[in-house]
PDB file of N, H, CA, C and O in Angstrom:
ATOM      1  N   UNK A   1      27.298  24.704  15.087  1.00  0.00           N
ATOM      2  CA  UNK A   1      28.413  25.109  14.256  1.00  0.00           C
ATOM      3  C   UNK A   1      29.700  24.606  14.898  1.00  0.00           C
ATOM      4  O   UNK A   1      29.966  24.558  16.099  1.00  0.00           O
ATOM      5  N   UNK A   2      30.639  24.146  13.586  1.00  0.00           N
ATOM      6  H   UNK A   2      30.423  24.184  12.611  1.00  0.00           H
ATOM      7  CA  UNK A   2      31.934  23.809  14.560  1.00  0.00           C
ATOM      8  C   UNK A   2      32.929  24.865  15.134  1.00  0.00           C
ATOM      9  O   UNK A   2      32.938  25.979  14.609  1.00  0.00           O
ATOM     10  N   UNK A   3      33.624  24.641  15.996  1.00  0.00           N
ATOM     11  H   UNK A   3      33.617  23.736  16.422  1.00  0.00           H
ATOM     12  CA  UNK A   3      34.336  25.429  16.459  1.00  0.00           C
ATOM     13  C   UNK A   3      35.392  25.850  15.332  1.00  0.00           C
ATOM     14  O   UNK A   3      35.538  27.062  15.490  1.00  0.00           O
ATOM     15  N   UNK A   4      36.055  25.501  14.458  1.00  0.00           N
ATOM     16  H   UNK A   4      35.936  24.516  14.329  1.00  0.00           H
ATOM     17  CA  UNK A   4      36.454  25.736  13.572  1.00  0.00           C
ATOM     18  C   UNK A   4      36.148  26.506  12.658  1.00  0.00           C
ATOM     19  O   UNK A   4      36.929  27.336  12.191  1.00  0.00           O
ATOM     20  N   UNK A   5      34.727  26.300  12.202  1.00  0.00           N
ATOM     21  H   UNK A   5      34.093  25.625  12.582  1.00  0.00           H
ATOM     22  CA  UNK A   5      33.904  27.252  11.509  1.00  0.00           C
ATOM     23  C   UNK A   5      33.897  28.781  12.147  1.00  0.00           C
ATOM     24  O   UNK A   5      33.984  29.793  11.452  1.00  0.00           O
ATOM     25  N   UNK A   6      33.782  28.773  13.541  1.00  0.00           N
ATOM     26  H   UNK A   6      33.711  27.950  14.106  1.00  0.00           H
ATOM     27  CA  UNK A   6      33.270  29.381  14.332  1.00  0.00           C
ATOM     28  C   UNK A   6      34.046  30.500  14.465  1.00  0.00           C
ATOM     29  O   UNK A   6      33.700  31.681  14.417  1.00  0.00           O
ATOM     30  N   UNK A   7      35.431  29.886  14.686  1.00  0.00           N
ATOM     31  H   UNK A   7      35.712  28.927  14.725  1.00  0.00           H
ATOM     32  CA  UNK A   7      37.056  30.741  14.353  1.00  0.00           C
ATOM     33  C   UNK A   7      37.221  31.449  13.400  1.00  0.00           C
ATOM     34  O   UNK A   7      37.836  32.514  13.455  1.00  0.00           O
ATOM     35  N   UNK A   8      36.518  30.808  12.018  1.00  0.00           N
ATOM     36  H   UNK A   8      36.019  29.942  11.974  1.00  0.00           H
ATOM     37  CA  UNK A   8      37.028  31.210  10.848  1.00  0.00           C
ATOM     38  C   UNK A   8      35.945  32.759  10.589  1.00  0.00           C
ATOM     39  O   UNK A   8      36.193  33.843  10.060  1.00  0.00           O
ATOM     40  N   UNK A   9      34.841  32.258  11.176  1.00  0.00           N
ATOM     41  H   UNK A   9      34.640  31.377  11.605  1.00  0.00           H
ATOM     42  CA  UNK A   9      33.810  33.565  10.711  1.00  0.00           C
ATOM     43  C   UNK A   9      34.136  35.022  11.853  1.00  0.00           C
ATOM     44  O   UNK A   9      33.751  36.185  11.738  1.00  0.00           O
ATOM     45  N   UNK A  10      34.897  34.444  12.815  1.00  0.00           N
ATOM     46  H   UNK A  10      35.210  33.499  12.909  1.00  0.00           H
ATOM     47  CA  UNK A  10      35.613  35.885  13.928  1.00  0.00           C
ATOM     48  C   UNK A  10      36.698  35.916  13.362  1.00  0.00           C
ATOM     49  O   UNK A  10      37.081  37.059  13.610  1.00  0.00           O
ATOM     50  N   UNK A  11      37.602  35.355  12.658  1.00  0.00           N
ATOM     51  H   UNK A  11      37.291  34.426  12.456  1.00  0.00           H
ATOM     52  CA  UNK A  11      39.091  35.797  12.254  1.00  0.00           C
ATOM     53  C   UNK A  11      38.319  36.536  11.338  1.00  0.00           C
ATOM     54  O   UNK A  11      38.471  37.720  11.641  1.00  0.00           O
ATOM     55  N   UNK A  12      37.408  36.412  10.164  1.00  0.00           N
ATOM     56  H   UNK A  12      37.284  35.450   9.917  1.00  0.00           H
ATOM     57  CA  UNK A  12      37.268  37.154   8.912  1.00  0.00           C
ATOM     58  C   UNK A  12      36.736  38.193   9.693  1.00  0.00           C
ATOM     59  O   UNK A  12      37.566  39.100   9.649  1.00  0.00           O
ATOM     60  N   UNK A  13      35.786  38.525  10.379  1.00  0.00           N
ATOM     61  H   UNK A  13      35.111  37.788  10.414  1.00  0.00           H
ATOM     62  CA  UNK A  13      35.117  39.529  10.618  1.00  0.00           C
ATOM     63  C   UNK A  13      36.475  40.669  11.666  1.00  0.00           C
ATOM     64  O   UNK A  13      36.452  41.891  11.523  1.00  0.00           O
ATOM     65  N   UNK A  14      37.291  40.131  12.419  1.00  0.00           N
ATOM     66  H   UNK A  14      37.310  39.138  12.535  1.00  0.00           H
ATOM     67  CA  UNK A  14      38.228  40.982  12.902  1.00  0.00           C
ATOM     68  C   UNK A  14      39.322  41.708  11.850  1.00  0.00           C
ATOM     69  O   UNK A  14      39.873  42.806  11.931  1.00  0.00           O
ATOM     70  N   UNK A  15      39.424  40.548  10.727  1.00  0.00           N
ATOM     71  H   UNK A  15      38.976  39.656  10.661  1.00  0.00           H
ATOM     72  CA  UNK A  15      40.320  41.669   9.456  1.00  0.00           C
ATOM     73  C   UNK A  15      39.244  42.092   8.818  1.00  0.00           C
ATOM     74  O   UNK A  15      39.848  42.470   7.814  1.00  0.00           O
ATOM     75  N   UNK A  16      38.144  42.334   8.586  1.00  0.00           N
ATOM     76  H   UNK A  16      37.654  42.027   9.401  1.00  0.00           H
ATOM     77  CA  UNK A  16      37.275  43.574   7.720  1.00  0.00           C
ATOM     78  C   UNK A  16      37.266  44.749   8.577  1.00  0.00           C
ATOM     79  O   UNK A  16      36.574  45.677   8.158  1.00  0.00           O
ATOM     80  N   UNK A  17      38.077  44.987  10.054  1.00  0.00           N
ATOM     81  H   UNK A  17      38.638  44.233  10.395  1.00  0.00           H
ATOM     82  CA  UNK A  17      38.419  45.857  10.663  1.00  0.00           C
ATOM     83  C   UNK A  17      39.602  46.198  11.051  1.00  0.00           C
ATOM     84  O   UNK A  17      39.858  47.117  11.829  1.00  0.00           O
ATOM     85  N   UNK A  18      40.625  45.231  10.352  1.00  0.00           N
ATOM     86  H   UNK A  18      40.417  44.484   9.720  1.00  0.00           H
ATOM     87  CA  UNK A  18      41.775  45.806   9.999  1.00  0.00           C
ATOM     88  C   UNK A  18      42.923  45.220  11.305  1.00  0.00           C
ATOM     89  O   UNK A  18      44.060  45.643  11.513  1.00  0.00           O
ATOM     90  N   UNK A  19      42.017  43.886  12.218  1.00  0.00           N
ATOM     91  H   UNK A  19      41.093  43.542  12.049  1.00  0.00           H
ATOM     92  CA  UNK A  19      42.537  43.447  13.144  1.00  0.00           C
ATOM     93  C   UNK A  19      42.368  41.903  12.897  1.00  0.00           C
ATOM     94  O   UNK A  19      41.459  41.295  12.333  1.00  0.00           O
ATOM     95  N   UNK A  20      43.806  41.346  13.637  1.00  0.00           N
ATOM     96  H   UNK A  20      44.545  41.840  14.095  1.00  0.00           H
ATOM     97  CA  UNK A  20      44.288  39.792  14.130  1.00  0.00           C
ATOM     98  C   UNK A  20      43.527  39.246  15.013  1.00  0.00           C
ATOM     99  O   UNK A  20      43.448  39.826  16.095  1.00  0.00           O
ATOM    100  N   UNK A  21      42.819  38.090  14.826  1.00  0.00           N
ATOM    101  H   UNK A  21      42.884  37.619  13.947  1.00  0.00           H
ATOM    102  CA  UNK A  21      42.432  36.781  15.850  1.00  0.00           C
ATOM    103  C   UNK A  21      43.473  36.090  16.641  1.00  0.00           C
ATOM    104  O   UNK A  21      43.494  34.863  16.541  1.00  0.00           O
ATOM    105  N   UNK A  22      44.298  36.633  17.372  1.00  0.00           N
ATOM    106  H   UNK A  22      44.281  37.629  17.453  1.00  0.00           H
ATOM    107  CA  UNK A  22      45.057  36.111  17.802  1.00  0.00           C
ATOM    108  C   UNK A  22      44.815  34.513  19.153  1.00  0.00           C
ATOM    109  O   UNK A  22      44.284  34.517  20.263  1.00  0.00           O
ATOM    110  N   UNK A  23      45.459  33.403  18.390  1.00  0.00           N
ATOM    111  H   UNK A  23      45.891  33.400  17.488  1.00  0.00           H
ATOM    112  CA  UNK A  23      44.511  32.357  19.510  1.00  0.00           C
ATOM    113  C   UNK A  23      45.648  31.711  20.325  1.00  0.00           C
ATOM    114  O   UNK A  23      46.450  31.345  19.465  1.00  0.00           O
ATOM    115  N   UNK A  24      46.121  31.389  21.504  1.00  0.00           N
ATOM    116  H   UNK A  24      45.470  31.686  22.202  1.00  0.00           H
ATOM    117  CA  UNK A  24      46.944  30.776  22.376  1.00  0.00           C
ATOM    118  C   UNK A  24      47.658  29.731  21.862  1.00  0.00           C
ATOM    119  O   UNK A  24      47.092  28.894  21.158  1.00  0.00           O
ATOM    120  N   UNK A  25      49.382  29.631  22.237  1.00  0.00           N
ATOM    121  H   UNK A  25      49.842  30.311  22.808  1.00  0.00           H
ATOM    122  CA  UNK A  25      49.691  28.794  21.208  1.00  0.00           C
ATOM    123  C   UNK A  25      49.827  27.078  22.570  1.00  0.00           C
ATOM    124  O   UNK A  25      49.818  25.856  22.424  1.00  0.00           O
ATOM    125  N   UNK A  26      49.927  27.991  23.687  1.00  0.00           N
ATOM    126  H   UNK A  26      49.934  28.984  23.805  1.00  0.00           H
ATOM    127  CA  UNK A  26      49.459  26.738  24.848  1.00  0.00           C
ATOM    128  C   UNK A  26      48.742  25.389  24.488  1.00  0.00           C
ATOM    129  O   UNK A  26      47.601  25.323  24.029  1.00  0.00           O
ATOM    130  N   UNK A  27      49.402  24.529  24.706  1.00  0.00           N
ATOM    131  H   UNK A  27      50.329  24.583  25.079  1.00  0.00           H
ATOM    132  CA  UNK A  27      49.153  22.632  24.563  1.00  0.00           C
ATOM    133  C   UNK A  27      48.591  22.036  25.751  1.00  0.00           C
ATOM    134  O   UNK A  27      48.120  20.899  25.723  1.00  0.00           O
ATOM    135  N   UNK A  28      48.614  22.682  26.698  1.00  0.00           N
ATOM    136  H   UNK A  28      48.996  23.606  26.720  1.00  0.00           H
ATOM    137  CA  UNK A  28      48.572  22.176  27.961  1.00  0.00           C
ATOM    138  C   UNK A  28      47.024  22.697  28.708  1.00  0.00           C
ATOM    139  O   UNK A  28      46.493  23.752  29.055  1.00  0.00           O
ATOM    140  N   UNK A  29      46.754  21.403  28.697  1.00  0.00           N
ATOM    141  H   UNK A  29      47.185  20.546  28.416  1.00  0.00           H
ATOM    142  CA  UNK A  29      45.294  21.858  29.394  1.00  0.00           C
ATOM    143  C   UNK A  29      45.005  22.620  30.937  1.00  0.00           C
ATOM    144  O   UNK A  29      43.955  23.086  31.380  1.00  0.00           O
ATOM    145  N   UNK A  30      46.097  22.561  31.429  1.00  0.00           N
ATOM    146  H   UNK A  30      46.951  22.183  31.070  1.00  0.00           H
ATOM    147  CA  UNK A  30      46.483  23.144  32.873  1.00  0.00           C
ATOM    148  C   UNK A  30      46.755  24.575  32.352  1.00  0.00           C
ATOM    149  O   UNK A  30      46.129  25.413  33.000  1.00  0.00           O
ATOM    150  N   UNK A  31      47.435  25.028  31.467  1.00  0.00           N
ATOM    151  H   UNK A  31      47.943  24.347  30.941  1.00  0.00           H
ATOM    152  CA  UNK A  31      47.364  26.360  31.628  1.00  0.00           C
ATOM    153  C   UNK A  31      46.028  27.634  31.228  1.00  0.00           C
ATOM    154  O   UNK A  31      45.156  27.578  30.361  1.00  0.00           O
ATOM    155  N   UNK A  32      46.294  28.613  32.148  1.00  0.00           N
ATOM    156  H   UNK A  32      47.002  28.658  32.853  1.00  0.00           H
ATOM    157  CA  UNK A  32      45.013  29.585  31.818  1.00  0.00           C
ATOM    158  C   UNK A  32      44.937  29.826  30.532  1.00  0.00           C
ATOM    159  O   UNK A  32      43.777  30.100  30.225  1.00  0.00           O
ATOM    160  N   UNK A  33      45.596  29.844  29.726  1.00  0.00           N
ATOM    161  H   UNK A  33      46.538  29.621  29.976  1.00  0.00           H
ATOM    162  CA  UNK A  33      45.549  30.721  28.756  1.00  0.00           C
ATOM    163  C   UNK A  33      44.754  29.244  27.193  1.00  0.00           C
ATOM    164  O   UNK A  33      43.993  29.445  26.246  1.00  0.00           O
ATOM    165  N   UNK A  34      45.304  28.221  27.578  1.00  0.00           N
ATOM    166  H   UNK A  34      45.923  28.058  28.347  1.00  0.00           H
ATOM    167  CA  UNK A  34      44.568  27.424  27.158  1.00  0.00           C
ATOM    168  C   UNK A  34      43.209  27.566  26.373  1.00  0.00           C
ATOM    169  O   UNK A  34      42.179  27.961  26.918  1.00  0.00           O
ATOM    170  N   UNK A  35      43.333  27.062  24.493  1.00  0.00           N
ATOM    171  H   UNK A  35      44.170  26.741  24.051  1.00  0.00           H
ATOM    172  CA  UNK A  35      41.959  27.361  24.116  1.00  0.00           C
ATOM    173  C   UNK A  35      41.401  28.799  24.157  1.00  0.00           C
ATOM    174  O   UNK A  35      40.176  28.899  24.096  1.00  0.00           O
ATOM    175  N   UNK A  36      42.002  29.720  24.234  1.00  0.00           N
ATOM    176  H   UNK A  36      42.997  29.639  24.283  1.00  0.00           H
ATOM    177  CA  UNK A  36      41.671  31.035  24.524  1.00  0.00           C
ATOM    178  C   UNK A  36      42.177  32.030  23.351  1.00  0.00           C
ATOM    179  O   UNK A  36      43.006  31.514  22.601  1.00  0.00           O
ATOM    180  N   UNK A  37      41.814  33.388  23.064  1.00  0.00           N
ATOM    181  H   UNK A  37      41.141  33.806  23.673  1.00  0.00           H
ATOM    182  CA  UNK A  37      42.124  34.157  22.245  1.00  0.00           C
ATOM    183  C   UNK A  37      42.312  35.797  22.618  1.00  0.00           C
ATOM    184  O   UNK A  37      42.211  36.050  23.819  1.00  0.00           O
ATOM    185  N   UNK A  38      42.521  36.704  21.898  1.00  0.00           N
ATOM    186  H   UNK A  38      42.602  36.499  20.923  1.00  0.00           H
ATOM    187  CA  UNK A  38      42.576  37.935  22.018  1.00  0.00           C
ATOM    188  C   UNK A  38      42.517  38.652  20.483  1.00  0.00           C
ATOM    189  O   UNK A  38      42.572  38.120  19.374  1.00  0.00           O
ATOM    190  N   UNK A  39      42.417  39.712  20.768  1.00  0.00           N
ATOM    191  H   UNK A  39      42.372  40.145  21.669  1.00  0.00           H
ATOM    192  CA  UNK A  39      42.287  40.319  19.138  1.00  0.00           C
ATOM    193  C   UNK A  39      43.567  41.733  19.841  1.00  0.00           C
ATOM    194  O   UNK A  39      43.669  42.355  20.898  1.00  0.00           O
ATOM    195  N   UNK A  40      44.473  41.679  18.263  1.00  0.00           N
ATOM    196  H   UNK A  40      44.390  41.174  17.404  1.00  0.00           H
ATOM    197  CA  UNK A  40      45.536  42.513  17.748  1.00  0.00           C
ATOM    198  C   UNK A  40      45.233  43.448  16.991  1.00  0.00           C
ATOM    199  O   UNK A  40      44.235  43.455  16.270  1.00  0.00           O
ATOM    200  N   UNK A  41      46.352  44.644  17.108  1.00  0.00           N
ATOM    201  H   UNK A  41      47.162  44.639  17.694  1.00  0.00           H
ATOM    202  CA  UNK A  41      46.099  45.414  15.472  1.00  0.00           C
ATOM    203  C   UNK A  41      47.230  44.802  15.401  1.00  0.00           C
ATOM    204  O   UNK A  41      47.826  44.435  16.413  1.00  0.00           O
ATOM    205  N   UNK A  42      47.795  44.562  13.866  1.00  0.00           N
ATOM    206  H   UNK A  42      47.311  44.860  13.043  1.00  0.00           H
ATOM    207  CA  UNK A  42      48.941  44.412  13.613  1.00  0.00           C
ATOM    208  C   UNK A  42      50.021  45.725  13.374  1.00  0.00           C
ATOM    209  O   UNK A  42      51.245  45.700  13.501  1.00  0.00           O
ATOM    210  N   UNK A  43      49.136  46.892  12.978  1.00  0.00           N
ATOM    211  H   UNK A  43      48.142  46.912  12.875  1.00  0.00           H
ATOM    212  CA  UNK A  43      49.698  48.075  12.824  1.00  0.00           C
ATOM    213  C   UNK A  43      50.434  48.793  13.617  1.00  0.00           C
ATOM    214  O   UNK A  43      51.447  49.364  13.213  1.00  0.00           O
ATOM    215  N   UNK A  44      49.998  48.854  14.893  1.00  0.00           N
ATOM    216  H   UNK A  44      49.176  48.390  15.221  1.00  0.00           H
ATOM    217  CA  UNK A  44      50.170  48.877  16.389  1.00  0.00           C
ATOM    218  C   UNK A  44      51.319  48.576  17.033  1.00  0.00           C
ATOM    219  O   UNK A  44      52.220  49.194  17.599  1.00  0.00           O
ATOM    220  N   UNK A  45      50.890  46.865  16.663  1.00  0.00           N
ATOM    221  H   UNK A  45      50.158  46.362  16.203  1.00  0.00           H
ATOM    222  CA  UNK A  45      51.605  45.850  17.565  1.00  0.00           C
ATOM    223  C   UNK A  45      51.535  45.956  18.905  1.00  0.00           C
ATOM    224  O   UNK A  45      52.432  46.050  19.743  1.00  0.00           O
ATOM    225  N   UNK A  46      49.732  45.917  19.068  1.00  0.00           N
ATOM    226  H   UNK A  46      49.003  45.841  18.388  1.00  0.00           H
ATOM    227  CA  UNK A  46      49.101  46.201  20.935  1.00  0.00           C
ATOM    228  C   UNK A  46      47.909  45.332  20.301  1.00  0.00           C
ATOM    229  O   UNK A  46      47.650  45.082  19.124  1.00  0.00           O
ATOM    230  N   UNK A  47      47.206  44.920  21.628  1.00  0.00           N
ATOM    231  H   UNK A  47      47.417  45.123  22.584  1.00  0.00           H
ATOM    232  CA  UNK A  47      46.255  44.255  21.860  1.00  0.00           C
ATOM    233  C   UNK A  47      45.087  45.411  21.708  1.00  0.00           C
ATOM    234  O   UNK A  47      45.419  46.591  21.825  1.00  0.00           O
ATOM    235  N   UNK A  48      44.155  45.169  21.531  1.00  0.00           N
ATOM    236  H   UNK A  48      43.885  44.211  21.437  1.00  0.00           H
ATOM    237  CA  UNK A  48      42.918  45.895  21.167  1.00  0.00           C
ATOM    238  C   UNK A  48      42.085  45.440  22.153  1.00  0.00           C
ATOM    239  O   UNK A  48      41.327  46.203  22.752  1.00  0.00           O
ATOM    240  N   UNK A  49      42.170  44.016  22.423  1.00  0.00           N
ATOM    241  H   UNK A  49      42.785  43.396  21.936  1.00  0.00           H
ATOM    242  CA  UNK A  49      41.334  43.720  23.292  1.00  0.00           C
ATOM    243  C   UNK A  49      41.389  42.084  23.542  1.00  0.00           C
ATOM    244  O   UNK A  49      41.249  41.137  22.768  1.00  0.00           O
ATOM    245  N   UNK A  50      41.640  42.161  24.896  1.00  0.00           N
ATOM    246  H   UNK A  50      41.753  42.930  25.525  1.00  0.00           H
ATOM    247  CA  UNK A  50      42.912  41.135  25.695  1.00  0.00           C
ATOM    248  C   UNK A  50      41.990  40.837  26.817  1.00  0.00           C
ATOM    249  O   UNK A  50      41.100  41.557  27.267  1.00  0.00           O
ATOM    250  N   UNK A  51      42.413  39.466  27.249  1.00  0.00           N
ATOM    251  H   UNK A  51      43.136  38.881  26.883  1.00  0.00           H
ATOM    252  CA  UNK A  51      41.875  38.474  28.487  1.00  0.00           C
ATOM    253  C   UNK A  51      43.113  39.462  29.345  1.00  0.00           C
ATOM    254  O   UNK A  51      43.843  40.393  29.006  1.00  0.00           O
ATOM    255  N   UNK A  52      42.838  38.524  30.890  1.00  0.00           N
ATOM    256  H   UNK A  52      42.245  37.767  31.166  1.00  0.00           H
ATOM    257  CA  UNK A  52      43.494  38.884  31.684  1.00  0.00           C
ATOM    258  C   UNK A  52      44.889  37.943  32.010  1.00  0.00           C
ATOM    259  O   UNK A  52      45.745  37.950  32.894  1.00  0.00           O
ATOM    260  N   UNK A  53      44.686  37.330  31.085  1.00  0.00           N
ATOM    261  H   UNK A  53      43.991  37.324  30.367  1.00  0.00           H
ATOM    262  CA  UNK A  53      46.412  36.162  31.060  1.00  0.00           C
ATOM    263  C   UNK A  53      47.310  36.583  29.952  1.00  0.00           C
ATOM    264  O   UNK A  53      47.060  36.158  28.824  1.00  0.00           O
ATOM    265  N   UNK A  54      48.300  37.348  30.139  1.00  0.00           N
ATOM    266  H   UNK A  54      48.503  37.693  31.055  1.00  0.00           H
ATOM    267  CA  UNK A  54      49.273  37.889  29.187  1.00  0.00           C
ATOM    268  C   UNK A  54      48.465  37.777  27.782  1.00  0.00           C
ATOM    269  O   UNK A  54      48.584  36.998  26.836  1.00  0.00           O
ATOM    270  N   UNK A  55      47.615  38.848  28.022  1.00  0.00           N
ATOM    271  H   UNK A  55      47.519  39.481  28.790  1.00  0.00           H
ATOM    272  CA  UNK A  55      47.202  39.155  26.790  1.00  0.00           C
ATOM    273  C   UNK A  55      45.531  38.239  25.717  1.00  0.00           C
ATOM    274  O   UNK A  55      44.791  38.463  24.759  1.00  0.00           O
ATOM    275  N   UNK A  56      45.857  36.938  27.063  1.00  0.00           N
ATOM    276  H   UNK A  56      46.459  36.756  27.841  1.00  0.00           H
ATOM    277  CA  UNK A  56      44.907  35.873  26.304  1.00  0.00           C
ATOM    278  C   UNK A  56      43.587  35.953  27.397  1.00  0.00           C
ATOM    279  O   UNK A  56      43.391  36.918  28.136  1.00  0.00           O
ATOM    280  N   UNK A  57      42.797  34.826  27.341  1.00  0.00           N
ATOM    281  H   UNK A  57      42.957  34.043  26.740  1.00  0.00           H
ATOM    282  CA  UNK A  57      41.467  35.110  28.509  1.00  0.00           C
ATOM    283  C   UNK A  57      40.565  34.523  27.930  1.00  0.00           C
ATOM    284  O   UNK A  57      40.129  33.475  28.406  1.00  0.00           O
ATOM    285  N   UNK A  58      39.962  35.155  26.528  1.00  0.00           N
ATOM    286  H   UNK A  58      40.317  36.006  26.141  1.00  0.00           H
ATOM    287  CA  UNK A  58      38.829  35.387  25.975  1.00  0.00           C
ATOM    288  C   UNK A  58      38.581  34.387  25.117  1.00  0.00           C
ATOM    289  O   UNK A  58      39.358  33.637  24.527  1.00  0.00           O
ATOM    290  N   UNK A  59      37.056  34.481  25.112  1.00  0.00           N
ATOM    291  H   UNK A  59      36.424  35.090  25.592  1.00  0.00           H
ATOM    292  CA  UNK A  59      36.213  33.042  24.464  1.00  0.00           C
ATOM    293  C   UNK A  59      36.072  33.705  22.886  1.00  0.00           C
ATOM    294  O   UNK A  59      36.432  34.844  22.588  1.00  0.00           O
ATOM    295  N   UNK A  60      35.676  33.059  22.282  1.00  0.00           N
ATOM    296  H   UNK A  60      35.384  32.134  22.525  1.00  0.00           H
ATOM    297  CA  UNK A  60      35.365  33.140  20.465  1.00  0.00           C
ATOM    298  C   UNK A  60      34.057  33.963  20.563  1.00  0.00           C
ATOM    299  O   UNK A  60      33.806  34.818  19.714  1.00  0.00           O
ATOM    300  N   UNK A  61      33.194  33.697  21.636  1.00  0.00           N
ATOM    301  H   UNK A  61      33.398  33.002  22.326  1.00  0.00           H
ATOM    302  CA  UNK A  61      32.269  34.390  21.716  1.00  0.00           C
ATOM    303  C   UNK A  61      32.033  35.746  22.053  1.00  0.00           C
ATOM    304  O   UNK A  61      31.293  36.605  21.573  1.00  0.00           O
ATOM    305  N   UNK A  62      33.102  35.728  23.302  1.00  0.00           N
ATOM    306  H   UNK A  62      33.703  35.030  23.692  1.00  0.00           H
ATOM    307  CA  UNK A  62      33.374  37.337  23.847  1.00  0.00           C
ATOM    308  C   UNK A  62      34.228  38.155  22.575  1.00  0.00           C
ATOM    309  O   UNK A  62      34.170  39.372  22.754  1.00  0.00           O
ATOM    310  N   UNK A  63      34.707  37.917  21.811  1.00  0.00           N
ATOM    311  H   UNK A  63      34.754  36.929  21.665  1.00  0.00           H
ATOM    312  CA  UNK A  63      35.932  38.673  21.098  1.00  0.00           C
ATOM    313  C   UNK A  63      34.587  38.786  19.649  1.00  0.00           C
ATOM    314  O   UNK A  63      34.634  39.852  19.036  1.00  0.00           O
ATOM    315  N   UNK A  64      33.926  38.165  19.357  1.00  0.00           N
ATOM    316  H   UNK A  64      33.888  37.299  19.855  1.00  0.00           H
ATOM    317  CA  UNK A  64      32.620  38.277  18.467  1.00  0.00           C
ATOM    318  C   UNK A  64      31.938  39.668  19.214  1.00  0.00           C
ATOM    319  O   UNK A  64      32.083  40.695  18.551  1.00  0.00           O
ATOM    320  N   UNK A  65      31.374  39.781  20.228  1.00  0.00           N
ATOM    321  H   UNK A  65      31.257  38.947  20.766  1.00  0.00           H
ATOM    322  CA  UNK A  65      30.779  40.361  20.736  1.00  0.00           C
ATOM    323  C   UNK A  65      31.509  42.079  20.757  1.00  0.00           C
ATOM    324  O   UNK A  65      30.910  43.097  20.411  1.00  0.00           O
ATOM    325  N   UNK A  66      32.857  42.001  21.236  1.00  0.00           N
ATOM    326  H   UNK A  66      33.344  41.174  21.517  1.00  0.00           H
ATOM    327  CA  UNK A  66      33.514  43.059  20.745  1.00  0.00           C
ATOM    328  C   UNK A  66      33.703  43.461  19.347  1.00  0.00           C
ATOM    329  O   UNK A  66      33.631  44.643  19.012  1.00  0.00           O
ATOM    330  N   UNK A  67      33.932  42.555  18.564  1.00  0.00           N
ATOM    331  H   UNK A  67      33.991  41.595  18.836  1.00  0.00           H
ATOM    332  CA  UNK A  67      34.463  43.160  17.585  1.00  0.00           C
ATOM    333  C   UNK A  67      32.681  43.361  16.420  1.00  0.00           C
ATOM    334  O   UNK A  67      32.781  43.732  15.250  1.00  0.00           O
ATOM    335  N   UNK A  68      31.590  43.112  16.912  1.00  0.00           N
ATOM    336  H   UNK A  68      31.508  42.811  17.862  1.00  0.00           H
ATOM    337  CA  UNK A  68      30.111  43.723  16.578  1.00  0.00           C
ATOM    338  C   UNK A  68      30.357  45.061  17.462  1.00  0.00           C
ATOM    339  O   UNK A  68      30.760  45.944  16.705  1.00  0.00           O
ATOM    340  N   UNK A  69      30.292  45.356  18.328  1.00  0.00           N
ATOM    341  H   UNK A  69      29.965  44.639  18.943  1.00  0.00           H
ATOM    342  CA  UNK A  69      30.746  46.883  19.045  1.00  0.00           C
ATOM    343  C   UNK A  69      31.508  48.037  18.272  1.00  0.00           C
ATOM    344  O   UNK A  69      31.251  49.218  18.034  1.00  0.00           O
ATOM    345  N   UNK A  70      32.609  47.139  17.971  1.00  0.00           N
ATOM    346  H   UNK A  70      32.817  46.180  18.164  1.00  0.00           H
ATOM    347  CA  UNK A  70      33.588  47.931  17.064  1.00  0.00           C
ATOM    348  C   UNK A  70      33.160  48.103  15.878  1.00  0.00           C
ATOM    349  O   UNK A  70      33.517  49.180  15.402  1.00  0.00           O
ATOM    350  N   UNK A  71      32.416  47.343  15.085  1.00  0.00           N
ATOM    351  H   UNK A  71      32.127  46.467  15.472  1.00  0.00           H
ATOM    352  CA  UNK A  71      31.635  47.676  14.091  1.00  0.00           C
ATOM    353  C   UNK A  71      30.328  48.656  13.641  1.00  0.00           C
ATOM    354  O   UNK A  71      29.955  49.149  12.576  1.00  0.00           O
ATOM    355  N   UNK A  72      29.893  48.666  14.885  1.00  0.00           N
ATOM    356  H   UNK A  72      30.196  48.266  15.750  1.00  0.00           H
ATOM    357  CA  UNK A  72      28.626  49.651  15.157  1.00  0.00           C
ATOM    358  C   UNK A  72      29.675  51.030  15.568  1.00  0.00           C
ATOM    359  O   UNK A  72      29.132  52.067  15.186  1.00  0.00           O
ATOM    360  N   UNK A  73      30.565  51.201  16.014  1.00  0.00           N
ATOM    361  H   UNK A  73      31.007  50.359  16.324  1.00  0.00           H
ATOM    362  CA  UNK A  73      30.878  52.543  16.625  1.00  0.00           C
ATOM    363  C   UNK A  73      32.085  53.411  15.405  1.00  0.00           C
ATOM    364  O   UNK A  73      32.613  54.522  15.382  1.00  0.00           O
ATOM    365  N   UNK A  74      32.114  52.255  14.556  1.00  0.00           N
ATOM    366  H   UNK A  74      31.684  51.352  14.575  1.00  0.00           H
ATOM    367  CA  UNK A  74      33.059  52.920  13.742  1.00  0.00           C
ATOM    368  C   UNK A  74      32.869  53.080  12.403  1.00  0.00           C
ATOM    369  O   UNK A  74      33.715  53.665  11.725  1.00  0.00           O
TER     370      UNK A  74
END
């Protein structure tokens, strides 16, 4: 699957819970945060669930994996 695809099926699945795919707006392959994501509420305006680089960190895969968690517990 493409990575694109891949984005699109965790952005949809984080708003059927009422939360943002938020993805790094970093260009630079040197920085950590690079290619990376986090998930938002927008309601909030807090992270739900955040890497350890201002907010970013996390793979498409890890933020999938949470937001199936969040789906089972809620």
């Amino acid at each position: 699957m493409s990575s694109r695809n891949h984005e699109a099926r965790v952005r949809r699945a984080a708003a059927r819970l009422g939360l943002v795919l938020v993805r790094s707006r970093s260009r630079s392959p040197e920085d950590p945060t690079y290619h990376s994501y986090a998930l938002a509420d927008p309601d909030l305006g807090a992270w739900v669930f955040e890497g350890t680089r201002q907010g970013f960190g996390l793979t498409l895969d890890q933020i999938e994996a949470r937001l199936a968690e969040l789906a089972v517990a809620g």
